[in-house]
C-alpha positions in Angstrom: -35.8 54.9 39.1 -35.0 51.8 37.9 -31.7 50.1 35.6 -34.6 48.9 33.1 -36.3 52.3 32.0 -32.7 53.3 30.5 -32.1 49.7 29.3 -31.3 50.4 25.2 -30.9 46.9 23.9 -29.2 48.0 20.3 -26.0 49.1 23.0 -23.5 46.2 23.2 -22.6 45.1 26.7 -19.7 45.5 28.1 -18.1 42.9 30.9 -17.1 44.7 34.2 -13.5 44.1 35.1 -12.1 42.5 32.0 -10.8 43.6 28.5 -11.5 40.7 26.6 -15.1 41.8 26.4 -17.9 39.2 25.3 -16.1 36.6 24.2 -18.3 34.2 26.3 -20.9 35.1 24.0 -19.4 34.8 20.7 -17.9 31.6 20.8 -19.8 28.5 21.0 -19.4 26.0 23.7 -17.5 22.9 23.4 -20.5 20.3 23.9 -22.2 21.8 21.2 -19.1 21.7 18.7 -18.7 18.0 19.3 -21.9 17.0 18.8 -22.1 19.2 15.8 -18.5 17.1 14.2 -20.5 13.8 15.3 -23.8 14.7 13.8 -22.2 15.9 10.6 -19.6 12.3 10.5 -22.7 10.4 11.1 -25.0 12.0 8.4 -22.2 11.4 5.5 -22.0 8.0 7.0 -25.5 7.1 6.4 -25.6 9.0 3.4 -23.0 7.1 1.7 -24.5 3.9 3.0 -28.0 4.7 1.4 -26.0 5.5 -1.9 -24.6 2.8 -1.5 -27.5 0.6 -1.5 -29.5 2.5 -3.9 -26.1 2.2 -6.3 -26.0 -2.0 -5.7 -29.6 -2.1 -6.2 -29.7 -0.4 -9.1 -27.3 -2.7 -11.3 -29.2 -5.4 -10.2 
């Protein structure tokens, strides 16, 4: 018999020989939390550039 034919994917996994659990899986890595800050800086960026524009170009 095989590991899979009793695998029940609804039970959380636990981490064999430490407490802290799945922590690995929770938190998301450091790469992507950058990127996220950058993408987010550079959208308000170019969003308050094109409001911007729009706002010059529209008193003209």
């Amino acid at each position: 018999m095989s590991d899979s034919e009793y695998y029940d994917p609804l039970t959380p996994r636990t981490q064999r020989g430490s407490d802290s659990g799945d922590t690995q899986e929770r938190r998301m890595p450091r790469g992507v939390v950058i990127r996220l800050i950058a993408y987010l800086v550079a959208g308000h960026v170019i969003a308050g550039f094109l409001f911007l524009l729009f706002t010059v170009a529209g008193k003209g």
